[in-house]
N, C-alpha and C positions, 0 to 999 in steps of 0.2 A: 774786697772780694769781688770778683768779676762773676756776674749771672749769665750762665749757660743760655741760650739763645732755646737751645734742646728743652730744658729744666721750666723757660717761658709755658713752652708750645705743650708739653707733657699736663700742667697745671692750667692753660686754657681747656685740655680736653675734658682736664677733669672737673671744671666748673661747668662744662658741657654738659657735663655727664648727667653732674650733679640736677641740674637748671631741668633736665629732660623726667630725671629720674622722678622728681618733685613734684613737675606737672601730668606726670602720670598718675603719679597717685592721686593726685586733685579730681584728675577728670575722674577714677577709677570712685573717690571715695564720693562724689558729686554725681554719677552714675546710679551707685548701690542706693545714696539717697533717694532720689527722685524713682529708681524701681521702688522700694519699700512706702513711700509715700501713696504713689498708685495701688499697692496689694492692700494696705490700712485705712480702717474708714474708723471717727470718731464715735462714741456711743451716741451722739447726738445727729450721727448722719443714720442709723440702722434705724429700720418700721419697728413698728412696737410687735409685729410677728416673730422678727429677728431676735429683738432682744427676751421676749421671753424662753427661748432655746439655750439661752447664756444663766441657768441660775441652777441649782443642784437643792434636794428635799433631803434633809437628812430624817431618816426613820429609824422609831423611837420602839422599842417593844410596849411601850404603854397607848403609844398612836395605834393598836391595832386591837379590835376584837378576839381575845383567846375560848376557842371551843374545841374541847378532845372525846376520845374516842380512843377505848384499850388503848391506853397510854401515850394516842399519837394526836399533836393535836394541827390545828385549821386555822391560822392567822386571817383576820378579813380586817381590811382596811375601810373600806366602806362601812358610813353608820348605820346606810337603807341596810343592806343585803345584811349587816350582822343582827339589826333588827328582826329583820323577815327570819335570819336562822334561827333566832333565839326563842318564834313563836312554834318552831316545830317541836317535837316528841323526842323524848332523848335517842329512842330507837331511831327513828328518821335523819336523824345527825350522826348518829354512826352509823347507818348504812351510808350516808353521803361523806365524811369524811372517809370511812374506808373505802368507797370507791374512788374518790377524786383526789384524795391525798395520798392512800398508795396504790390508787391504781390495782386495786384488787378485783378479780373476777366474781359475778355471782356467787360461783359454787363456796370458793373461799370466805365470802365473807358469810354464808349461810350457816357453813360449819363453824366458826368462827362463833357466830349470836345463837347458833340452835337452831336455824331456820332453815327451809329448804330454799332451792335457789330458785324456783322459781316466786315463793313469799319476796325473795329478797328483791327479784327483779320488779313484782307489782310494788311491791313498795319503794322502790326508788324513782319508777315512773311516777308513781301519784305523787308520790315527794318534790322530785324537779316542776309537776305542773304545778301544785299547791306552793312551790315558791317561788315562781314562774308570775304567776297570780297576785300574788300577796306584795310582789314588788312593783307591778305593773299598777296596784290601788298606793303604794306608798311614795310612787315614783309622782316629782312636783310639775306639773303641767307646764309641757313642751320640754321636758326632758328628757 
């Protein structure tokens, strides 16, 4: 059988082609490398600033101080601050849960406990300063 001289030249183009198409990708996938190389650094190249930003706390309803108030209550994470709550007056804690947990006005929470709003506002001041105080003496020096 005689080889078409055409059939040669058709089959050089397409080893051409081929030969072209290959080294593009080389370059293409030898590119992509060398970008992703420069974006990625090892954990062993990041400041230990870095790597602390890299870690996740999972929280536990037993990791938290539970204190309520007509049925609503005040999760505190911290041991100081659930300490310092725990040395106020039951009334003192639900006047501050109900202000700061729903964000309740004076008058509402006065009618609420029987009190008038302004009892409610003297006592929520003294309240904030007396635990204001209390954690300022329980807080560990230079903290």
């Amino acid at each position: 059988m005689e080889t078409n001289p055409y059939d040669y030249y058709e089959q050089c183009r397409f080893d051409a082609f081929c030969k072209a198409v290959l080294r593009n990708e080389a370059r293409a996938y030898l590119r992509n490398m060398k970008r992703q190389r420069n974006r990625e650094l090892t954990f062993s190249d990041l400041s230990q600033e870095e790597l602390d930003k890299l870690y996740a706390v999972d929280r536990y309803p037993s990791d938290s101080f539970v204190f309520s108030a007509h049925g609503y209550e005040l999760h505190i994470d911290n041991e100081l601050v659930a300490e310092a709550f725990a040395k106020l007056s039951k009334t003192e804690q639900s006047i501050l849960i109900l202000h700061c947990v729903l964000d309740m006005a004076d008058g509402e929470i006065g009618s609420l406990m029987g009190m008038s709003r302004s009892a409610v506002q003297r006592h929520r001041a003294k309240t904030l300063k007396a635990l204001r105080v209390t954690l300022m003496a329980l807080m560990p020096e230079g903290g």
